[in-house]
C-alpha positions in Angstrom: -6.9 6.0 18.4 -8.9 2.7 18.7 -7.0 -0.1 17.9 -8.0 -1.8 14.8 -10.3 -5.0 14.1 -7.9 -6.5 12.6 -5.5 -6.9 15.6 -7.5 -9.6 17.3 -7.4 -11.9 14.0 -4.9 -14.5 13.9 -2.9 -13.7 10.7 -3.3 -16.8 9.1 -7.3 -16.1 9.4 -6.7 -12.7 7.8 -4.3 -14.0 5.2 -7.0 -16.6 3.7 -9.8 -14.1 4.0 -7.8 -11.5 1.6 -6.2 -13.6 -1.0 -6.9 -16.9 -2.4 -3.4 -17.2 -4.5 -3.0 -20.5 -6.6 -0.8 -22.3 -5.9 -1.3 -21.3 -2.8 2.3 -19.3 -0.6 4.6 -21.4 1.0 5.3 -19.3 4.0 4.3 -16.1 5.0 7.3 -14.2 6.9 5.3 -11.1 8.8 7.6 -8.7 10.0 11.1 -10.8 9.8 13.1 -8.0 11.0 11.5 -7.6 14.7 10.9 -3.9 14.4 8.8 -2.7 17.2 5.8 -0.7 16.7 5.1 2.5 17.8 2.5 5.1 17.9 1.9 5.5 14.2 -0.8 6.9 12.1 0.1 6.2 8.7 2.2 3.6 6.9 2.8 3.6 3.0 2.5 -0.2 1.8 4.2 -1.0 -0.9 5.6 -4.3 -2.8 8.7 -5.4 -4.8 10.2 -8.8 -5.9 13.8 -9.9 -4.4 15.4 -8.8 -6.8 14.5 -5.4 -6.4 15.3 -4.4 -2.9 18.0 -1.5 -3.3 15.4 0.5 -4.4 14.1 0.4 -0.4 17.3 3.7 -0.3 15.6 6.0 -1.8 12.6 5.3 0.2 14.7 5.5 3.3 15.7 9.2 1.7 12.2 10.6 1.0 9.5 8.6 3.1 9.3 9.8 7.3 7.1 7.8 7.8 6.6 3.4 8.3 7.2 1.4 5.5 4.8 -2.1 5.3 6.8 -3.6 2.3 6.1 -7.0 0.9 8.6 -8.9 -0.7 7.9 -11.8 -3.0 10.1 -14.7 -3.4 10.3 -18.1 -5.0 13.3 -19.3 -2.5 12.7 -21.6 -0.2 12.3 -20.5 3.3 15.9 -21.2 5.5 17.5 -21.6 2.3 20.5 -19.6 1.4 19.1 -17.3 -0.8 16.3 -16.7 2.0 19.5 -16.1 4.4 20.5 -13.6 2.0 17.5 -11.4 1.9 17.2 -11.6 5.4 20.8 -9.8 5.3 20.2 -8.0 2.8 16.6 -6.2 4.7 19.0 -5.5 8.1 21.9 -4.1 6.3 19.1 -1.7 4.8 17.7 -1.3 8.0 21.3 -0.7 9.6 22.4 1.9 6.9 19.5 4.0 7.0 19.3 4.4 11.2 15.2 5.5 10.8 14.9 2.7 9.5 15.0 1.0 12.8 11.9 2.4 13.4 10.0 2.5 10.4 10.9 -0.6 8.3 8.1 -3.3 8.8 9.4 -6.2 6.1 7.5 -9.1 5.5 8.8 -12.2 2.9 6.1 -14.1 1.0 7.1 -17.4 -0.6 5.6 -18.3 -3.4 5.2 -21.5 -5.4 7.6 -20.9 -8.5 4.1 -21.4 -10.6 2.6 -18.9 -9.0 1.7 -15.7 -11.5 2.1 -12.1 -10.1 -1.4 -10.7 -8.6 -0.3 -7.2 -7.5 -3.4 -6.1 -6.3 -3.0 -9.2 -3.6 0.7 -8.5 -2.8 -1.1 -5.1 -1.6 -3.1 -6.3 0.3 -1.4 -8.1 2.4 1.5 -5.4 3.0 -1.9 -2.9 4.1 -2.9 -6.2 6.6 0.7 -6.1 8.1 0.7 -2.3 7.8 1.7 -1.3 11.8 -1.0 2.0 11.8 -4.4 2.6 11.6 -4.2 4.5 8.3 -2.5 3.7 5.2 -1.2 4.6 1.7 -1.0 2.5 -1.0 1.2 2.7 -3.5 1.1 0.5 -5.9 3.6 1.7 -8.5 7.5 -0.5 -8.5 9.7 1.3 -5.9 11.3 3.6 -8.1 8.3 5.9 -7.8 9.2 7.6 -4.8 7.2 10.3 -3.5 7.8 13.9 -2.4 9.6 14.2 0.7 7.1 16.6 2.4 4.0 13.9 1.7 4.1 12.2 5.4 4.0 15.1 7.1 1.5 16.7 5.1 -1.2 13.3 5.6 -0.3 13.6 8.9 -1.8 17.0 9.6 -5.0 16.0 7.7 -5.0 12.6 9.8 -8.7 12.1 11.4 -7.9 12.8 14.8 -7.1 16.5 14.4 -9.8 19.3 15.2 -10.8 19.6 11.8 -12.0 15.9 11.2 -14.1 16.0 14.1 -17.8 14.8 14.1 -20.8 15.9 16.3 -20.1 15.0 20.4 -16.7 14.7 19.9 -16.2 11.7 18.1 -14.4 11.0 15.2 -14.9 11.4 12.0 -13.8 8.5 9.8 -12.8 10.0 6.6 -13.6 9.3 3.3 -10.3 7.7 1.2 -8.4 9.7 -0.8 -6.7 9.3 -3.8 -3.7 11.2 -4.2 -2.9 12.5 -7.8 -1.3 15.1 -9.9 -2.7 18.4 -11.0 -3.7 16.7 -14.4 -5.9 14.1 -13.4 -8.5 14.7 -10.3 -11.5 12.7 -11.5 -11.9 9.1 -12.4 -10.2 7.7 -14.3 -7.6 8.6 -12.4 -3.8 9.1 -13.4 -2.1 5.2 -13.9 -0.8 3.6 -10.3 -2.4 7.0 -8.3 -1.9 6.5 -4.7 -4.9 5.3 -2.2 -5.3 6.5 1.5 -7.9 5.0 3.4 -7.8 3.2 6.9 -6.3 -0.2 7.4 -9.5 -1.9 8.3 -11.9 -0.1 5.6 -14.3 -2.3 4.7 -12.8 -1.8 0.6 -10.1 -4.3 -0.2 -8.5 -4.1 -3.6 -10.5 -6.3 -6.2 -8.0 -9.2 -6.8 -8.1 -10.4 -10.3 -6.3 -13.5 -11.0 -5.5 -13.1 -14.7 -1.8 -14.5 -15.6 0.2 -11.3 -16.8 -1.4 -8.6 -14.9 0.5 -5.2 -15.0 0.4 -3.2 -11.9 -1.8 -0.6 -13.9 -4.0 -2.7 -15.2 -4.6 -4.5 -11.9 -4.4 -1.3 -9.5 -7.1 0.5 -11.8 -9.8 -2.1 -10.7 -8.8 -1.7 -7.1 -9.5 2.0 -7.7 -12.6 1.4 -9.5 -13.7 -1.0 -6.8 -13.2 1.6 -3.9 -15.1 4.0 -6.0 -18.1 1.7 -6.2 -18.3 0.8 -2.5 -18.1 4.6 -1.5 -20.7 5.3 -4.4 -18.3 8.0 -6.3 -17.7 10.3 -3.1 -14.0 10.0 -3.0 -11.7 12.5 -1.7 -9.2 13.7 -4.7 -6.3 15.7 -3.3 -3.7 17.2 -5.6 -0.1 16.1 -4.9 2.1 18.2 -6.6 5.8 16.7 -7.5 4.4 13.5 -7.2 5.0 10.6 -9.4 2.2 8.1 -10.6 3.9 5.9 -12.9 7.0 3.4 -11.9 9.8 2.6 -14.4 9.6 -0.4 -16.2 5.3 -0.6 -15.8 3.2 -1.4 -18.3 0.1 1.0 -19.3 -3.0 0.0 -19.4 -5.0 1.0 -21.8 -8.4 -0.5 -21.8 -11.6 1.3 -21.4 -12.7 2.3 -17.8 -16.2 1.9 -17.1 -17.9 5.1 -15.3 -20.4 6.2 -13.3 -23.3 8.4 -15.2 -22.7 11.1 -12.4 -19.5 10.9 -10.5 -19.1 12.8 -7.4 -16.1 14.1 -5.8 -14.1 16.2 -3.1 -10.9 17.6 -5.1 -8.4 19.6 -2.8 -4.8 20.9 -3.2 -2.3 19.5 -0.6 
C-alpha cells in the first residue's frame, strides 16, 4: 500500500488543521508508549477520558487488530497523575502481550475549561491511527465489538482481488458504515461505526456546542460523510454488534435527509 498523505505533515500542522479546541490543548502526547508500527491495514480509533481506561481489557479480549486510542486529561503533563496514566497504559500493554503490538496511546491535555467535543477527540485518534484504513467507533469503550470483526474488514480490505480497478490499480472504496440488521439506511443506528481510509478527504464535522453527547455529535459526522460522498455509502450489516455505549446519552433530534438516498447494503 502507498503510504499516506498524511505522513509527511508535521503533527502539529495536522493537529491545527483538524481541530480548533478552545482553550486550546496543553500538550499533545502521540504515541507515549513507543509501540512500533507494523504492516497494518486497519486500526479501530476510539476515545475515553482517564478515568476510564480499564475498559481498554476487554478491547484487548475482542479487538485483533491496532488500537489508535485517545485519552483526554486535565493533568498537567510530568505531573503525578500524568506519571500514573503513563503506568497505568504499560501495565495494560504488559498484561495483555498483543498489546505490544497493537496498542497505539496517545494523551491529550486539556485546559480544565475545556468542554468535551467528541467528534474532535476522533479525529485526532484516526490522524495518529498507524494504518491506512480505519474504524471509528465512537461509542464509550464499553461497546466492544464482535471478536470476528478485524478479520472479517480485513478480507474486504481494498487491496484484495475483488476491490481491484481497471489496469490493476486500486480501487479506493467507498466508506462504510457498519450497523445492525435493524438499521441499514440513514439515519443510521445511534454511535454506528465508520470505515473509511485514514486520509479521506471527510473529517467528522466538529461542532463546538458545550454538552455534546457522543450521539448527538457522531450523528453529524455521519451526516457529513454522507453529504461529501452524495448518499453512496456502503451499509454492511454487522451482526452481534453493539451501537450504543453505557452511560450515552440519545439523541433525539430530527435528522435532516436526502429526497433520494442511495446506498450499497451488504451482510458481513
Amino acid at each position: 500500500l502507498d503510504a499516506s498523505v498524511l505522513e509527511s505533515l508535521p503533527i502539529n500542522h495536522l493537529f491545527a488543521k483538524l481541530s480548533s479546541l478552545r482553550p486550546p490543548p496543553v500538550l499533545l502526547n502521540p504515541n507515549v508508549l513507543s509501540t512500533p508500527r507494523d504492516n497494518t491495514v486497519f486500526s479501530a480509533c476510539l476515545w475515553t477520558v482517564d478515568a476510564e481506561l480499564d475498559y481498554v481489557e476487554s478491547w484487548a479480549a475482542e479487538w485483533r487488530g491496532p488500537l489508535s486510542l485517545l485519552v483526554t486529561t486535565t493533568s498537567a503533563p510530568g505531573s503525578s497523575h500524568h506519571q500514573e496514566l503513563v503506568n497505568k497504559l504499560a501495565a495494560l500493554q504488559r498484561k495483555h502481550p498483543p498489546l505490544r503490538q497493537t496498542f497505539f496511546a496517545h494523551l491529550l491535555h486539556l485546559d480544565p475549561a475545556t468542554d468535551t467535543h467528541p467528534n474532535a477527540f476522533l479525529n485526532i485518534a484516526r490522524l495518529l491511527a498507524p494504518s491506512p484504513r480505519v474504524v471509528l467507533f465512537p461509542g464509550n469503550l464499553s461497546s466492544v465489538p464482535p471478536k470476528t470483526l478485524y478479520r472479517t474488514l480485513l478480507h474486504q480490505q481494498p487491496s484484495s482481488s475483488s476491490a481491484m480497478a481497471s489496469r490493476g490499480r486500486v480501487r479506493r472504496r467507498k466508506p462504510s458504515v457498519l450497523t445492525n440488521q435493524e438499521r441499514t439506511s440513514f439515519p443510521f443506528a445511534s454511535l454506528a461505526p465508520l470505515v473509511l481510509a485514514r486520509d479521506d478527504s471527510a473529517w467528522c464535522t466538529e461542532r463546538f456546542f458545550a454538552g455534546m453527547s457522543r450521539a448527538a455529535d457522531w450523528e453529524e459526522c455521519l451526516w457529513q460523510v454522507w453529504l461529501a460522498n452524495f448518499g453512496d455509502l456502503e451499509v454492511r450489516q454487522v451482526p452481534g454488534i453493539s451501537v450504543e455505549g453505557a452511560h450515552t446519552t440519545e439523541h433525539t433530534s430530527t435528522v435532516r435527509q436526502p429526497s433520494k438516498p442511495s446506498h450499497s447494503c451488504e451482510a458481513i
